[in-house]
N, C-alpha and C positions, 0 to 999 in steps of 0.2 A: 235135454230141454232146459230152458233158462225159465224160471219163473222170479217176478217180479213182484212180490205182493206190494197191493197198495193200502196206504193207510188213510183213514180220513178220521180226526179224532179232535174233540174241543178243547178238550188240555195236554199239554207239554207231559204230563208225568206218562200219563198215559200213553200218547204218541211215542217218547222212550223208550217205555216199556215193550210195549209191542214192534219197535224196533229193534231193540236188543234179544227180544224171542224169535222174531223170524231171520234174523240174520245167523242165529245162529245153528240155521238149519242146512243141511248140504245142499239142498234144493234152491236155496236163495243165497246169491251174490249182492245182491243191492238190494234196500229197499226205497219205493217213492212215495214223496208223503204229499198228499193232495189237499190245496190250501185252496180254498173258498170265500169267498166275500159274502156273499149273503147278495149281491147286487147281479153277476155272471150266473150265477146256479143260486137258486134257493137257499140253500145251508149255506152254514159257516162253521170252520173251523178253525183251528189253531192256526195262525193266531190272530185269527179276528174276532175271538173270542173273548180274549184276555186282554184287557187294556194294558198298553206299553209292552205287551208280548212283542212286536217288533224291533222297538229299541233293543231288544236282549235277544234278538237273530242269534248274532256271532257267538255268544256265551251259549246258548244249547246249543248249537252246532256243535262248537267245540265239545260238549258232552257227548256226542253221538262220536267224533272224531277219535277221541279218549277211546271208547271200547270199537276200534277199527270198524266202527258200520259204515258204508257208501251210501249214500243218499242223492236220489233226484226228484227233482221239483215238478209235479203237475199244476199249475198257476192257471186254474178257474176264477178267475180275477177279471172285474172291468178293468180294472188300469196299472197293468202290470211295469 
């Protein structure tokens, strides 16, 4: 069985964090990080939380990339 934990968290470090733990479990291949507007779904999270967290997408990515984690996107977004 493939289990995919999802994450929903308001800051970066944290969202990391908890990617690089569940990724490194035999049970989880991938994890998907589920991003929120605050407009689509009530909450928000990362990174509608932290001003200019979007400008800097590519640079945490790329952290995630660095310690081989897979990542996919759940976009509860009005305007994807």
């Amino acid at each position: 069985m493939t289990i995919t934990p999802g994450i929903l968290e308001e800051h970066w470090v944290e969202l990391a964090r908890k990617a690089t733990l569940f990724s490194n479990k035999d049970t989880a291949t991938l994890v998907q990080i589920d991003v929120c507007d605050g407009e689509f779904v009530p909450a928000k999270t990362w990174p509608y939380t932290v001003v200019g967290a979007i400008a800097g997408l590519d640079e945490s990515l790329n952290e995630l990339r660095s310690r081989n984690i897979i990542v996919e996107f759940d976009l509860m977004i009005q305007n994807p």
